[in-house]
PyMOL Python script that loads the backbone (N, CA, C, O; Angstrom):
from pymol import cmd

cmd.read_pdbstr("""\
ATOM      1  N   UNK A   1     115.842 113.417 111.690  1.00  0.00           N
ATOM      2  CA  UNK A   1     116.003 112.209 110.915  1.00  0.00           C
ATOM      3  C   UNK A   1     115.316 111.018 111.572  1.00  0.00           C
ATOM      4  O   UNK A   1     115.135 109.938 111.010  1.00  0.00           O
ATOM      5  N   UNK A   2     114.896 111.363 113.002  1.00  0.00           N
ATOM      6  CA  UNK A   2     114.303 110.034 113.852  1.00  0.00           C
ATOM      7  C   UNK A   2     112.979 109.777 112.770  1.00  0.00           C
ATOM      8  O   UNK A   2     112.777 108.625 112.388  1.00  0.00           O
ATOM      9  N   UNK A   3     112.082 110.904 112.290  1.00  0.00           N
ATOM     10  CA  UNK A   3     111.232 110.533 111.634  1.00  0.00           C
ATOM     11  C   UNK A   3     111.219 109.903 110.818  1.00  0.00           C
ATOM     12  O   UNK A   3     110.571 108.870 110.986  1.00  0.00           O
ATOM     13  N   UNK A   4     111.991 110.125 109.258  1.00  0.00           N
ATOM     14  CA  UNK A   4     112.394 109.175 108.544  1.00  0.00           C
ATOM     15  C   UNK A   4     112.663 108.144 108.790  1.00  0.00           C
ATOM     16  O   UNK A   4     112.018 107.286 108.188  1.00  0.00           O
ATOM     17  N   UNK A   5     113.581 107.733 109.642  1.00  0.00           N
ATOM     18  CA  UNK A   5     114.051 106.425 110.348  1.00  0.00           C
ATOM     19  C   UNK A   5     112.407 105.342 110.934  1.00  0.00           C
ATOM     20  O   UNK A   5     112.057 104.205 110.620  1.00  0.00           O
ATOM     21  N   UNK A   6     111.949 106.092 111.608  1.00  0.00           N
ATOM     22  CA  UNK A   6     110.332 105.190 111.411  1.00  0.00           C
ATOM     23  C   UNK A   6     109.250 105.442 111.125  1.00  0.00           C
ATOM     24  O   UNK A   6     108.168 105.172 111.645  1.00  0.00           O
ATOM     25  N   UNK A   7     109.632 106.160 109.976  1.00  0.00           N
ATOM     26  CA  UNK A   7     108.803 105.918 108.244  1.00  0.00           C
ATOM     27  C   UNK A   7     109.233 104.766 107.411  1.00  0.00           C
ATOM     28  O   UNK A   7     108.458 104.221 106.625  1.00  0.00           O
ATOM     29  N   UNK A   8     110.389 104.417 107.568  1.00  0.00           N
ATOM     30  CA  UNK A   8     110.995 103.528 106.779  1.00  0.00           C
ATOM     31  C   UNK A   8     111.022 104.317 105.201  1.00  0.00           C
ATOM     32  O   UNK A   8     110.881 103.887 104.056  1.00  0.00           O
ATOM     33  N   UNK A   9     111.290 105.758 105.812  1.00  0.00           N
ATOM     34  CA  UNK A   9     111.963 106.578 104.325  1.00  0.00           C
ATOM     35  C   UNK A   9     113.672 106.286 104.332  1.00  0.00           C
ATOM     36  O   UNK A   9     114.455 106.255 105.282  1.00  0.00           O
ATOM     37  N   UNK A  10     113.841 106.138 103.238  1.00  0.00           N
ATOM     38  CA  UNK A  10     115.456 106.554 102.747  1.00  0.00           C
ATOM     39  C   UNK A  10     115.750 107.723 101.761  1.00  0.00           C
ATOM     40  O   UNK A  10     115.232 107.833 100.650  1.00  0.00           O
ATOM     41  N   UNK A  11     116.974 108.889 102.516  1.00  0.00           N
ATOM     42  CA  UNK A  11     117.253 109.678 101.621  1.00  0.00           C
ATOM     43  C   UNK A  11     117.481 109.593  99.973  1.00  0.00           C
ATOM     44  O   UNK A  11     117.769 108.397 100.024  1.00  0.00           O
ATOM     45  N   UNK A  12     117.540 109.764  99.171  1.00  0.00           N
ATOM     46  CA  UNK A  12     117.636 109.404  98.253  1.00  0.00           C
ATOM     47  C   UNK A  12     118.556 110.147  97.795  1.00  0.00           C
ATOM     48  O   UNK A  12     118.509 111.366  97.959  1.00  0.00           O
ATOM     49  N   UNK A  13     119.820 109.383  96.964  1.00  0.00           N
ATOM     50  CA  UNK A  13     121.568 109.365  96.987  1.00  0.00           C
ATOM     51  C   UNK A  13     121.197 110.406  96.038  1.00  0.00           C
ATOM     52  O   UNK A  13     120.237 110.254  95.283  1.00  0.00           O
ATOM     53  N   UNK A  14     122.016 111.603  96.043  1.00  0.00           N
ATOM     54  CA  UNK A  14     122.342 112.912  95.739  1.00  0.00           C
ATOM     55  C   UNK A  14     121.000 113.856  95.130  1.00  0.00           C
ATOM     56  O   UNK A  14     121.160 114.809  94.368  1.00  0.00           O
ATOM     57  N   UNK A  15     119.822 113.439  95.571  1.00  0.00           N
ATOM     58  CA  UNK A  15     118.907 114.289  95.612  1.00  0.00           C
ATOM     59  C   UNK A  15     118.120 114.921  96.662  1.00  0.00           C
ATOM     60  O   UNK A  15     117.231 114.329  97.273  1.00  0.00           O
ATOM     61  N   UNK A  16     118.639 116.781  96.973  1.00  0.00           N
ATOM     62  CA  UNK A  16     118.264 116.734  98.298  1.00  0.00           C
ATOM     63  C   UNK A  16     116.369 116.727  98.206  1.00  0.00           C
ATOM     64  O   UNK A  16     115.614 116.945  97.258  1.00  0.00           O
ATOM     65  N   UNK A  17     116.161 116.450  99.341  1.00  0.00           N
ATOM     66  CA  UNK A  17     114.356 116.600 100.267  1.00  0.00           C
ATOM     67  C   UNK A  17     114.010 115.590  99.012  1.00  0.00           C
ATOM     68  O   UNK A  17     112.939 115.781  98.438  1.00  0.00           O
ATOM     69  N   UNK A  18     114.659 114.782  98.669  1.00  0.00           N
ATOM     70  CA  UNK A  18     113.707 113.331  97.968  1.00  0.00           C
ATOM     71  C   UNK A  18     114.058 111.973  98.971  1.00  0.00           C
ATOM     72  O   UNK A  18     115.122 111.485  99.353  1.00  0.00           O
ATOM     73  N   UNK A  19     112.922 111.692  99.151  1.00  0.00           N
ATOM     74  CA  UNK A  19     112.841 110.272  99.675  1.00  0.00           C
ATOM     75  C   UNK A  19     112.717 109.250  98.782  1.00  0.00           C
ATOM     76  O   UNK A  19     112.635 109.330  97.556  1.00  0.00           O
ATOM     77  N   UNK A  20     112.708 108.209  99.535  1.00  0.00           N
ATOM     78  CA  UNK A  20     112.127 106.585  98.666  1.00  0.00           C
ATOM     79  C   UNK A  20     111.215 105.985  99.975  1.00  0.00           C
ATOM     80  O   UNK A  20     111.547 105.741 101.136  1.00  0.00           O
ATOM     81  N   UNK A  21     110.096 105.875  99.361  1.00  0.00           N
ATOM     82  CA  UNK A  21     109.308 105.701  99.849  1.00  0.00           C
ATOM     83  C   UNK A  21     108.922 103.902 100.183  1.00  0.00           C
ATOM     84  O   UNK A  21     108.920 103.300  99.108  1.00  0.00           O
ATOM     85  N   UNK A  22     108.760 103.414 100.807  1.00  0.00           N
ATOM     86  CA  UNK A  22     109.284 101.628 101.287  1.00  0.00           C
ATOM     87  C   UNK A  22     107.946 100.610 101.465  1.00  0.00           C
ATOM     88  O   UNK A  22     108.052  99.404 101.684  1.00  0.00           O
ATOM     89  N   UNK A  23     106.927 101.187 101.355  1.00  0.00           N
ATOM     90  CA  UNK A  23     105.515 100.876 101.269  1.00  0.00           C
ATOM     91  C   UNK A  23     104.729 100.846 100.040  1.00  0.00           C
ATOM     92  O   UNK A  23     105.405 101.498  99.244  1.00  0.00           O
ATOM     93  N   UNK A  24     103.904 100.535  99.580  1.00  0.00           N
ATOM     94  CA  UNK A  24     102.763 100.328  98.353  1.00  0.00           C
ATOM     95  C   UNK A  24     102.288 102.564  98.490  1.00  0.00           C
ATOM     96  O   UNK A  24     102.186 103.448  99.342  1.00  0.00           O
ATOM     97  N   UNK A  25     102.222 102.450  97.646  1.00  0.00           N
ATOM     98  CA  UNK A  25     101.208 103.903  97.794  1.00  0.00           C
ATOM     99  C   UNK A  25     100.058 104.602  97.158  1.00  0.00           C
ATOM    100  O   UNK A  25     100.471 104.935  96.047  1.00  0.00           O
ATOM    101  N   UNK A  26      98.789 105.006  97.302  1.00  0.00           N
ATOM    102  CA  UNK A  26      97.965 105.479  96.978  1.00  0.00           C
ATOM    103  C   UNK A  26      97.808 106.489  97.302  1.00  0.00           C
ATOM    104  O   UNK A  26      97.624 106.835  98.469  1.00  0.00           O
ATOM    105  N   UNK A  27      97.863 107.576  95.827  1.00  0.00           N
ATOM    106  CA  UNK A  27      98.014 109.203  96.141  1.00  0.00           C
ATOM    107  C   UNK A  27      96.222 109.495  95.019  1.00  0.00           C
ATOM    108  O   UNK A  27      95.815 109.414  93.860  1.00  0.00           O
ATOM    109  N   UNK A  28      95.599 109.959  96.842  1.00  0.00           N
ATOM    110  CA  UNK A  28      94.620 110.678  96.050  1.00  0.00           C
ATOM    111  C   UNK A  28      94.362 112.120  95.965  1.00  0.00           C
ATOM    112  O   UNK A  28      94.758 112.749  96.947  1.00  0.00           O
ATOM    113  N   UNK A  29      93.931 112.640  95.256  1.00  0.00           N
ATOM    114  CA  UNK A  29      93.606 113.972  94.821  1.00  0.00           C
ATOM    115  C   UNK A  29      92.777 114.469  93.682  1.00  0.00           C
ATOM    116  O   UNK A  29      92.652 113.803  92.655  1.00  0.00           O
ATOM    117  N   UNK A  30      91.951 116.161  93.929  1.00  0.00           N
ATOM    118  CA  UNK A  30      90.564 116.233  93.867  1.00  0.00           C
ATOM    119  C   UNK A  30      91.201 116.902  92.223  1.00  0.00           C
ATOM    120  O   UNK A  30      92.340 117.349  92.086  1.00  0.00           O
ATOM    121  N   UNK A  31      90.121 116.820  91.073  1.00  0.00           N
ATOM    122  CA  UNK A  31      90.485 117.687  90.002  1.00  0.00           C
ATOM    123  C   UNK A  31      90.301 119.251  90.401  1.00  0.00           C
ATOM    124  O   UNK A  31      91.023 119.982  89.722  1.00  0.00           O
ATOM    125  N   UNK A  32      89.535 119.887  91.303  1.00  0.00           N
ATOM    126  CA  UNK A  32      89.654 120.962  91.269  1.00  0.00           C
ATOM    127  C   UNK A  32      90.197 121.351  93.088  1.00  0.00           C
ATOM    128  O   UNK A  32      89.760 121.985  94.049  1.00  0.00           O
ATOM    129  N   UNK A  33      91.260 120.603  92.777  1.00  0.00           N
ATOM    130  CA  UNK A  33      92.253 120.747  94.390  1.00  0.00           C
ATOM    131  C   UNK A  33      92.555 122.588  93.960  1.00  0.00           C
ATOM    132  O   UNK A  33      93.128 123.101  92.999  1.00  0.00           O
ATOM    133  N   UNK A  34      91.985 123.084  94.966  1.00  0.00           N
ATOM    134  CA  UNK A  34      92.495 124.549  95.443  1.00  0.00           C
ATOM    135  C   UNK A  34      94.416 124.928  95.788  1.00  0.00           C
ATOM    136  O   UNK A  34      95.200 125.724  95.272  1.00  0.00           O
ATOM    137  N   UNK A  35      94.537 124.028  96.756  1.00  0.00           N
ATOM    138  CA  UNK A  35      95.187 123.899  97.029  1.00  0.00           C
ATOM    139  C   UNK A  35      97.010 123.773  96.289  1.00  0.00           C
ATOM    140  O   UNK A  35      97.901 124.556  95.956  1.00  0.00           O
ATOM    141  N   UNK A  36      96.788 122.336  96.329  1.00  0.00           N
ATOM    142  CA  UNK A  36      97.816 121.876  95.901  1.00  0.00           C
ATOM    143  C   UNK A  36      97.326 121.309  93.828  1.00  0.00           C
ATOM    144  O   UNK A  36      97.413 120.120  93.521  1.00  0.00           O
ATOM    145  N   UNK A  37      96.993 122.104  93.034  1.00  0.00           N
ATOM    146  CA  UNK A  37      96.778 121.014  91.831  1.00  0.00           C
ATOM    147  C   UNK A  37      97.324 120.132  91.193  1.00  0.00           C
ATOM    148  O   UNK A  37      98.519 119.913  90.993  1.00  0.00           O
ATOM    149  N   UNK A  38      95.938 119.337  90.692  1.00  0.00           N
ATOM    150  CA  UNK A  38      95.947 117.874  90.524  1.00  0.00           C
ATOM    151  C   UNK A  38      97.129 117.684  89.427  1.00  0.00           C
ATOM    152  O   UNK A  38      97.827 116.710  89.710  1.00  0.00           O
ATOM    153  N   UNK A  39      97.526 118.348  88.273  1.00  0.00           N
ATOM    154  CA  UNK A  39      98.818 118.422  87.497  1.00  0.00           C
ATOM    155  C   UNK A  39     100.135 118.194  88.527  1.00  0.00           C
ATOM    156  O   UNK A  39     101.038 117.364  88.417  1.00  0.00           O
ATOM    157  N   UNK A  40      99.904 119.353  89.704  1.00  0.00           N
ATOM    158  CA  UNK A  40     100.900 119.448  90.562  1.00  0.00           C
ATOM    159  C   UNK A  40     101.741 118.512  90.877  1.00  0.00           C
ATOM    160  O   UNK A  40     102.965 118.413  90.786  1.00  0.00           O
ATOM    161  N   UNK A  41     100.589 117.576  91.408  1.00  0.00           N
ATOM    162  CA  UNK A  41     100.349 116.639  92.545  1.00  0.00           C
ATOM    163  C   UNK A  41     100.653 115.374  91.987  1.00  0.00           C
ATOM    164  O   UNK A  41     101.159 114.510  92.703  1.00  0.00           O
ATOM    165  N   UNK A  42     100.288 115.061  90.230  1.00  0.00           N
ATOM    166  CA  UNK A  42     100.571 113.937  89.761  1.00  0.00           C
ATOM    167  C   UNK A  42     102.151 113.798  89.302  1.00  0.00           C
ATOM    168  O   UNK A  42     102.771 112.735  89.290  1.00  0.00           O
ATOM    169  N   UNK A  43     102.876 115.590  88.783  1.00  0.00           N
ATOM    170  CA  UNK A  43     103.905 115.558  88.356  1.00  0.00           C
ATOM    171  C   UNK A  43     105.072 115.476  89.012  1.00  0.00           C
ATOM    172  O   UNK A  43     106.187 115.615  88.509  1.00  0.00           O
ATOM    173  N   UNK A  44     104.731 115.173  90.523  1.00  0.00           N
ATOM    174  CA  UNK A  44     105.667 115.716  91.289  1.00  0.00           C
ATOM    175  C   UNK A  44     105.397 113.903  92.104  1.00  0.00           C
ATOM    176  O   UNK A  44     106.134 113.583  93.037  1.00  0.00           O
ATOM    177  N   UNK A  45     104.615 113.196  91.740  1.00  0.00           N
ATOM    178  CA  UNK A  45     105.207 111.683  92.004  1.00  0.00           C
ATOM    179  C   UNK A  45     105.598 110.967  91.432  1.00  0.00           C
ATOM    180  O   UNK A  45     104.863 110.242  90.762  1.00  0.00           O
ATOM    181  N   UNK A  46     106.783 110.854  91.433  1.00  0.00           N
ATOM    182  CA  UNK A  46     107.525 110.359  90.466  1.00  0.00           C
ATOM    183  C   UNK A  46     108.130 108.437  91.234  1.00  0.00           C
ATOM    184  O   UNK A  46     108.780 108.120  92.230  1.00  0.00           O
ATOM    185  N   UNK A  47     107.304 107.431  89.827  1.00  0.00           N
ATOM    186  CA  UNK A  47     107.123 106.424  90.381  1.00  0.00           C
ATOM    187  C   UNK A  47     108.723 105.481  91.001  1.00  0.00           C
ATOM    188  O   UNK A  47     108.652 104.499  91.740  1.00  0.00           O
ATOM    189  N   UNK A  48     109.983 106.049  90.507  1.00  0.00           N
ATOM    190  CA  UNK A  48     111.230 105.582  90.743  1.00  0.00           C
ATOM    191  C   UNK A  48     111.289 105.915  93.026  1.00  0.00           C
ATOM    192  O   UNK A  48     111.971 105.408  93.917  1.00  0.00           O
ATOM    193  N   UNK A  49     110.348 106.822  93.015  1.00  0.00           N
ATOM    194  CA  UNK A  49     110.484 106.743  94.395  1.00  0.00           C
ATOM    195  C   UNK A  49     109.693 105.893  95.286  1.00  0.00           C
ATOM    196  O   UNK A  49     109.832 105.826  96.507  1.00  0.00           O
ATOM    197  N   UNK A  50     108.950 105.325  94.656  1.00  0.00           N
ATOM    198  CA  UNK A  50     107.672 104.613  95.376  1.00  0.00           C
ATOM    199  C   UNK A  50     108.148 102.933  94.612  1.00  0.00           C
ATOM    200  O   UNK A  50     107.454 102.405  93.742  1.00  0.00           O
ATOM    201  N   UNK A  51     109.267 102.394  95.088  1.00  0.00           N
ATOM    202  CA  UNK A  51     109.694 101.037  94.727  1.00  0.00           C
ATOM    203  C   UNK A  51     108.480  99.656  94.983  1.00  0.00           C
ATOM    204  O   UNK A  51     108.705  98.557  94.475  1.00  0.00           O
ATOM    205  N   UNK A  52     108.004  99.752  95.300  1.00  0.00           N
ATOM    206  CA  UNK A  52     106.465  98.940  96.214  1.00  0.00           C
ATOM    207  C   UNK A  52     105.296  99.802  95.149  1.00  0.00           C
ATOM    208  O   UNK A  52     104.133  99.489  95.404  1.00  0.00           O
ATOM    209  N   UNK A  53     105.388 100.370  94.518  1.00  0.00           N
ATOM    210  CA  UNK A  53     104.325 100.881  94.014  1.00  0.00           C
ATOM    211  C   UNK A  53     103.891 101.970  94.160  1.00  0.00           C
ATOM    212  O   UNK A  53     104.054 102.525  95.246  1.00  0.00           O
ATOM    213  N   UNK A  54     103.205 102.613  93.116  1.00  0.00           N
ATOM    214  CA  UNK A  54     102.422 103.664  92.860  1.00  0.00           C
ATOM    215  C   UNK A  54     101.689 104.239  92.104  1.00  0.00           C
ATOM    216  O   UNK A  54     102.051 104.677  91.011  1.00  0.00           O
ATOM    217  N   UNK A  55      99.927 104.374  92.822  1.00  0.00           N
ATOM    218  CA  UNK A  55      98.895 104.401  91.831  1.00  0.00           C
ATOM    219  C   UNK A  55      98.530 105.875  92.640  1.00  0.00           C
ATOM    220  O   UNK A  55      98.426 106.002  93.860  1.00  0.00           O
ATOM    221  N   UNK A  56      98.370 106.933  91.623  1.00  0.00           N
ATOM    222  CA  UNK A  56      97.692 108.001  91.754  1.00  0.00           C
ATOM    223  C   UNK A  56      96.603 108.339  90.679  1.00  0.00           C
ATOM    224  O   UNK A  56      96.691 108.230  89.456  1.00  0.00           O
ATOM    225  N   UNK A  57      95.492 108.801  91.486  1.00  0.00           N
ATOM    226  CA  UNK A  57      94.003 109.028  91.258  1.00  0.00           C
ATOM    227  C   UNK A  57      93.971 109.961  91.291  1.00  0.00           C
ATOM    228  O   UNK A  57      94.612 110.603  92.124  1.00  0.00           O
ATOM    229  N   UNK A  58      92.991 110.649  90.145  1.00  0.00           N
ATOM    230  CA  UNK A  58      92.139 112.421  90.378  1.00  0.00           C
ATOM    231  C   UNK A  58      90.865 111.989  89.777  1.00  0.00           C
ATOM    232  O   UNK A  58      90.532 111.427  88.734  1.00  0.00           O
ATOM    233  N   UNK A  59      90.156 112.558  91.037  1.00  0.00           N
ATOM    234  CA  UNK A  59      88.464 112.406  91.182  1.00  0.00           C
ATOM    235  C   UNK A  59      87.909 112.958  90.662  1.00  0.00           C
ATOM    236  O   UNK A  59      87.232 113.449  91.566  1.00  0.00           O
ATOM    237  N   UNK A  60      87.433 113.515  89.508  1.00  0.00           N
ATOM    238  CA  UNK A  60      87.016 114.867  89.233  1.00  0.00           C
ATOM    239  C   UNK A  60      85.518 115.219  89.738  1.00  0.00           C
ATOM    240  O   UNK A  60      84.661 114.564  90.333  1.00  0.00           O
ATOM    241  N   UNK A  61      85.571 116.338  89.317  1.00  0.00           N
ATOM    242  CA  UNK A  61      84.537 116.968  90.757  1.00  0.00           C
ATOM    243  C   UNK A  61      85.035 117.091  92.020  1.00  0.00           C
ATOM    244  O   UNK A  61      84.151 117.578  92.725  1.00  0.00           O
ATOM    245  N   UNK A  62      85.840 116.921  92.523  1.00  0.00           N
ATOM    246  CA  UNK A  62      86.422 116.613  93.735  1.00  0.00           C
ATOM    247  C   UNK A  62      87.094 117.424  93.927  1.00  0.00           C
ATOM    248  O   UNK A  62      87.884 117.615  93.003  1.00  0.00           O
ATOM    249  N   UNK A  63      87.251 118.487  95.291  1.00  0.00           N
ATOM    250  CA  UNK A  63      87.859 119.799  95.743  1.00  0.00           C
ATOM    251  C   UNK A  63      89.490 119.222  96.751  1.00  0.00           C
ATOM    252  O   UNK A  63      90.187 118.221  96.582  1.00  0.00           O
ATOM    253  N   UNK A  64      89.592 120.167  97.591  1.00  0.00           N
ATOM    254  CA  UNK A  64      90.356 119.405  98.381  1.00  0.00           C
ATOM    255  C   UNK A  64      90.479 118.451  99.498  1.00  0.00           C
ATOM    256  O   UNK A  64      91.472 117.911  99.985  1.00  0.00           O
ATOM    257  N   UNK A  65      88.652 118.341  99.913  1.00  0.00           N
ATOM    258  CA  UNK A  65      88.341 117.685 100.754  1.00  0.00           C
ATOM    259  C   UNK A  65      87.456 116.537 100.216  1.00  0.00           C
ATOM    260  O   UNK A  65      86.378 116.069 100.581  1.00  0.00           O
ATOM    261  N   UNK A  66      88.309 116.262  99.216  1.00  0.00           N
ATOM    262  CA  UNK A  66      87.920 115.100  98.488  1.00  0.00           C
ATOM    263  C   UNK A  66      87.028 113.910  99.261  1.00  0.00           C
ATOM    264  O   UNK A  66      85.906 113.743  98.784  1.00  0.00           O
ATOM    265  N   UNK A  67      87.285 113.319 100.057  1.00  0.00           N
ATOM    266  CA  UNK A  67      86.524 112.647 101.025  1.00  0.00           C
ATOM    267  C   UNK A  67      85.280 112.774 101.969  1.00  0.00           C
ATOM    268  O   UNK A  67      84.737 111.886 102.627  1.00  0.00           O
ATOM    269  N   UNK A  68      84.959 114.134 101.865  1.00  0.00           N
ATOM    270  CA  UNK A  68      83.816 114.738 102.590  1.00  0.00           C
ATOM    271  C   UNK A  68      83.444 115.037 101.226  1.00  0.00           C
ATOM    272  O   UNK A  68      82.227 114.854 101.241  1.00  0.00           O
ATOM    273  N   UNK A  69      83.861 115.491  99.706  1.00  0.00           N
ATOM    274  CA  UNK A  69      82.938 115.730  98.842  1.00  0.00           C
ATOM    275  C   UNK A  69      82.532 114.313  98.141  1.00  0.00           C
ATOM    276  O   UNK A  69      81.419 114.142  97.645  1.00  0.00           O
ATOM    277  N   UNK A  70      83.445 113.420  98.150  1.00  0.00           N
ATOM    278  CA  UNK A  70      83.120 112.216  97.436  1.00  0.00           C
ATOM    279  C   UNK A  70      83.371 111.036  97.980  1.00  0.00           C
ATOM    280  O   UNK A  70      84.185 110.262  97.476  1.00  0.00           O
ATOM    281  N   UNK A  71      82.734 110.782  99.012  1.00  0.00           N
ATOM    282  CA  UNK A  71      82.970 109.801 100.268  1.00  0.00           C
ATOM    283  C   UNK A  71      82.868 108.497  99.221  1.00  0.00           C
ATOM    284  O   UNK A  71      83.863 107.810  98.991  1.00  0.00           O
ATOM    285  N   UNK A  72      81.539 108.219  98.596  1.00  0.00           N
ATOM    286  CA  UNK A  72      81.406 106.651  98.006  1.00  0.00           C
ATOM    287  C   UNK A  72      82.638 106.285  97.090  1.00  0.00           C
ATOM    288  O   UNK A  72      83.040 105.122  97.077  1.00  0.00           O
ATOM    289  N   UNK A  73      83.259 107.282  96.304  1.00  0.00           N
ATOM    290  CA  UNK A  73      84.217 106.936  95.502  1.00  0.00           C
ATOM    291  C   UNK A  73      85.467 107.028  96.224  1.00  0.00           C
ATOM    292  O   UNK A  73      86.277 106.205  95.799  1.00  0.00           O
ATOM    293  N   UNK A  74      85.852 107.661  97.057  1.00  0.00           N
ATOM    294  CA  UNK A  74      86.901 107.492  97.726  1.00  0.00           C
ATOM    295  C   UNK A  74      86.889 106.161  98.848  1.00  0.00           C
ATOM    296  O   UNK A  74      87.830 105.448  99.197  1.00  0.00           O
ATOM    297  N   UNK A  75      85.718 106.135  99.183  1.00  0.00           N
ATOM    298  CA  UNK A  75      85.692 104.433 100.017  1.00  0.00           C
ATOM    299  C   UNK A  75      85.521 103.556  99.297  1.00  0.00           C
ATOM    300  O   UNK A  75      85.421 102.480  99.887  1.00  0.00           O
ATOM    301  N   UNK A  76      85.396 103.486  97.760  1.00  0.00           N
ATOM    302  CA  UNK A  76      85.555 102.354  96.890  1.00  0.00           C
ATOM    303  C   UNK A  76      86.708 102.528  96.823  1.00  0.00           C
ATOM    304  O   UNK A  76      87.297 101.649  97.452  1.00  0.00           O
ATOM    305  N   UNK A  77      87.621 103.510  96.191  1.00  0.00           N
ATOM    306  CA  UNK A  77      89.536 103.327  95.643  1.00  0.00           C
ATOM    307  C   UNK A  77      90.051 102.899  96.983  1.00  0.00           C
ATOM    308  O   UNK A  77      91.207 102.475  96.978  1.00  0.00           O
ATOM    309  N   UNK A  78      89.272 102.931  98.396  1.00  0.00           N
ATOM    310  CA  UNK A  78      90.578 102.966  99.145  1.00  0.00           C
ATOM    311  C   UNK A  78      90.573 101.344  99.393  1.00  0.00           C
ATOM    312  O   UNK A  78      91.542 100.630  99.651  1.00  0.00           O
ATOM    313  N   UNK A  79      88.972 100.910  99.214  1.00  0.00           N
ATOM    314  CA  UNK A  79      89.027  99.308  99.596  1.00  0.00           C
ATOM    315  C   UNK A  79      89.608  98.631  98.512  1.00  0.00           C
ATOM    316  O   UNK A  79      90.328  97.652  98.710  1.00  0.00           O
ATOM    317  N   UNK A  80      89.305  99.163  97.102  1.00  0.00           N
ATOM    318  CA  UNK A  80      89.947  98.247  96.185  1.00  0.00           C
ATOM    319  C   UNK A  80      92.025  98.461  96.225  1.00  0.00           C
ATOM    320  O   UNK A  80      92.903  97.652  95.927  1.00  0.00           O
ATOM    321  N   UNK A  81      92.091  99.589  96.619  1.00  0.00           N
ATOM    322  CA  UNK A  81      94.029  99.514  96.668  1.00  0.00           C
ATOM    323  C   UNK A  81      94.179  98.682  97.899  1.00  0.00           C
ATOM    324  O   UNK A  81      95.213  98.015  97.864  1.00  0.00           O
ATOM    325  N   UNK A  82      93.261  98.472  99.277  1.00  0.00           N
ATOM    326  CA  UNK A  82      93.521  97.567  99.847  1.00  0.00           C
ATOM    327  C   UNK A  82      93.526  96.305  99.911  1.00  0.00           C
ATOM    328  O   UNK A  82      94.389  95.589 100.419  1.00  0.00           O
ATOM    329  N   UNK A  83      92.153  95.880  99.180  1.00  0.00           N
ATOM    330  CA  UNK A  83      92.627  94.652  98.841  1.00  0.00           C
ATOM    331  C   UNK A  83      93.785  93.874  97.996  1.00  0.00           C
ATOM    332  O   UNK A  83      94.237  92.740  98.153  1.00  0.00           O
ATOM    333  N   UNK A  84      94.168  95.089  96.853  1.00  0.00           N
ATOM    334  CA  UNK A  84      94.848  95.084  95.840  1.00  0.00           C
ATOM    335  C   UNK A  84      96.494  94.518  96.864  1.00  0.00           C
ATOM    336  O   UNK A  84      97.122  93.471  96.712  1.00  0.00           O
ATOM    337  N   UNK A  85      96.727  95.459  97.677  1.00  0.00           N
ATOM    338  CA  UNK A  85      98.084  95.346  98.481  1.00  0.00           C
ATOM    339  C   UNK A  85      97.714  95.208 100.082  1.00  0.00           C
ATOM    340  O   UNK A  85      97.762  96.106 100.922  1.00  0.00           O
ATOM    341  N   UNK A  86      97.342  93.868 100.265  1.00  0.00           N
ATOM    342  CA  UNK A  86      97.387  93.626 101.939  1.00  0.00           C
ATOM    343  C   UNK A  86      98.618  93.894 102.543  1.00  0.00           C
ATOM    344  O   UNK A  86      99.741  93.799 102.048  1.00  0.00           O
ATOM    345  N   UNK A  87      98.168  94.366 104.076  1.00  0.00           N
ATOM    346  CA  UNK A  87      99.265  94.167 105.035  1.00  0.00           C
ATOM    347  C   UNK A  87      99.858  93.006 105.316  1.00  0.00           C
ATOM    348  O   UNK A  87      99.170  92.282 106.034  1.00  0.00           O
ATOM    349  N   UNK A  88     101.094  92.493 104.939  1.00  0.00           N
ATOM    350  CA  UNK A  88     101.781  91.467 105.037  1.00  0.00           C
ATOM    351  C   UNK A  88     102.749  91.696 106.304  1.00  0.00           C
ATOM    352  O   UNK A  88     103.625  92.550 106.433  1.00  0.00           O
ATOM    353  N   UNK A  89     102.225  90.396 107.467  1.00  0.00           N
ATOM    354  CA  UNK A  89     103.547  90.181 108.623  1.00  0.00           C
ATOM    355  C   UNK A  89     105.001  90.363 108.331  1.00  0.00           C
ATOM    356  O   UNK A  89     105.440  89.618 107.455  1.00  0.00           O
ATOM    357  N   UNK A  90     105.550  90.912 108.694  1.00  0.00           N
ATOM    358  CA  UNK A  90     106.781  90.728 108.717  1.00  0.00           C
ATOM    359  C   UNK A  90     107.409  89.915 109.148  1.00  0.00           C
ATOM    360  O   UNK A  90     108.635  89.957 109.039  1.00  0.00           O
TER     361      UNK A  90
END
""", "prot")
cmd.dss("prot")
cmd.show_as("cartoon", "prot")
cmd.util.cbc("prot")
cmd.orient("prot")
């Protein structure tokens, strides 16, 4: 639980292995993810856990190494969600 604790996850009240997630979030993933698929991946974030936000992307063309296959578009979404949600001092 130390992990959670500085994640700044909270269990989430009577649902087990769900968190709430305490940060802004950007979930990317490839349309032809091998892996984990992109249906998977979108249906299974569910925005009541991501209170700060949540924008999920599918690249298409994009495998699971989305970033080595589509570096320019993935370094455009990541600067525009950053500018979108700066790091604010606490």
């Amino acid at each position: 639980m130390q992990v959670v604790k500085e994640l700044g996850l909270r269990i989430r009240d009577g649902a087990a292995n769900r968190y709430v997630i305490s940060v802004p979030t950007l979930g990317l993933t490839g349309a032809r993810e091998g892996c984990i698929g992109a249906d998977f991946f979108r249906d299974t974030m569910h925005e009541s856990d991501f209170p700060r936000g949540l924008e999920v992307r599918v690249l298409p063309e994009a495998g699971h190494f989305l970033h080595r296959e589509k570096p320019e578009e993935v370094n455009e979404l990541l600067l525009y969600w950053l500018q979108k949600n700066p790091v604010k001092d606490k």
